[in-house]
C-alpha positions as MATLAB code, in Angstrom:
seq = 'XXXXXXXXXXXXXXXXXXXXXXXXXXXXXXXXXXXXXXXXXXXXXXXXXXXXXXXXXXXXXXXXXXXXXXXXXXX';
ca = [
       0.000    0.000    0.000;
       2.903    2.421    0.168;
       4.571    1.553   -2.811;
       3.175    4.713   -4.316;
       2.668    6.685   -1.009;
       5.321    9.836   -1.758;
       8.472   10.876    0.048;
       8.264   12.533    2.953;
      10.540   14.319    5.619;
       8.864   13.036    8.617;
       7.011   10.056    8.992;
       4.578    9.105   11.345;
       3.363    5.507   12.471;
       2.055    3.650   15.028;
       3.719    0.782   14.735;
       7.706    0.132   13.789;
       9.519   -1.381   10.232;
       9.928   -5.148   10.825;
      12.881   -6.160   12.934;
      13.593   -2.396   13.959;
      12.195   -2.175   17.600;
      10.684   -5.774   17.722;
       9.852   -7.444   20.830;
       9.885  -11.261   21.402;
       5.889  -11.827   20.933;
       3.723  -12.008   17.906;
       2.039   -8.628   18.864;
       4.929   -6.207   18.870;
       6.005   -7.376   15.757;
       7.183   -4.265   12.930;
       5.891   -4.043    9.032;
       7.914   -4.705    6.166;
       5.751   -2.252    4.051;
       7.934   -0.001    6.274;
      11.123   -1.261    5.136;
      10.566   -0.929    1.949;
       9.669    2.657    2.047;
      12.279    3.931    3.940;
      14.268    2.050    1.906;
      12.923    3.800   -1.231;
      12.354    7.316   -0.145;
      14.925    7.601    2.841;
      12.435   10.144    4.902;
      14.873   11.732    7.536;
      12.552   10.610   10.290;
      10.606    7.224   10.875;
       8.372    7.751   14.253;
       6.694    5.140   15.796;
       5.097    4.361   18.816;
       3.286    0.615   20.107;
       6.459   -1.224   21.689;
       6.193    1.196   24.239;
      10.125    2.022   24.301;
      12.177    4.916   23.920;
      15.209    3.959   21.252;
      16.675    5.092   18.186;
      18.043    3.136   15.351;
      19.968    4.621   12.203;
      18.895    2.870    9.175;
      20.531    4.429    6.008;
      19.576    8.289    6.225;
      16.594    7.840    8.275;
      16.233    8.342   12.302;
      14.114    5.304   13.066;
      12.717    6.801   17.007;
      10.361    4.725   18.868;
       8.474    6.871   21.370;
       6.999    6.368   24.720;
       5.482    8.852   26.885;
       6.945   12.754   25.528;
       9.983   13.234   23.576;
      11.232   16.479   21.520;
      13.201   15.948   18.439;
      14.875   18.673   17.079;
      14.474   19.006   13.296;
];
């Protein structure tokens, strides 16, 4: 579904990209959709919340930041 969703700077999900944030259960599980657009369009930011942690991962360009609770980013 976002093979033809455009690029963007920041984006915004709920849940992470698969194996970026996972937990060890079948809920808390990432999307590969994701993968494949960051992969594609490199946004600078990848937000996400649902694992309920508070971690960044570098994955080419983009900031992959999970979120829990508040957090600022400076842009």
């Amino acid at each position: 579904m976002l093979s033809a969703f455009p690029a963007v700077d920041i984006f915004i999900a709920h849940n992470s990209p698969l194996k970026i944030h996972d937990k060890d259960d079948d809920v808390h599980i990432g999307f590969e959709g994701f993968n494949q657009y960051i992969n594609r369009t490199n946004p600078r930011f990848f937000l996400h919340g649902h694992q309920h942690l508070s971690e960044e991962t570098i994955v080419g360009r983009t900031r992959v930041i999970g979120t829990y609770g508040s957090r600022i980013i400076e842009v």
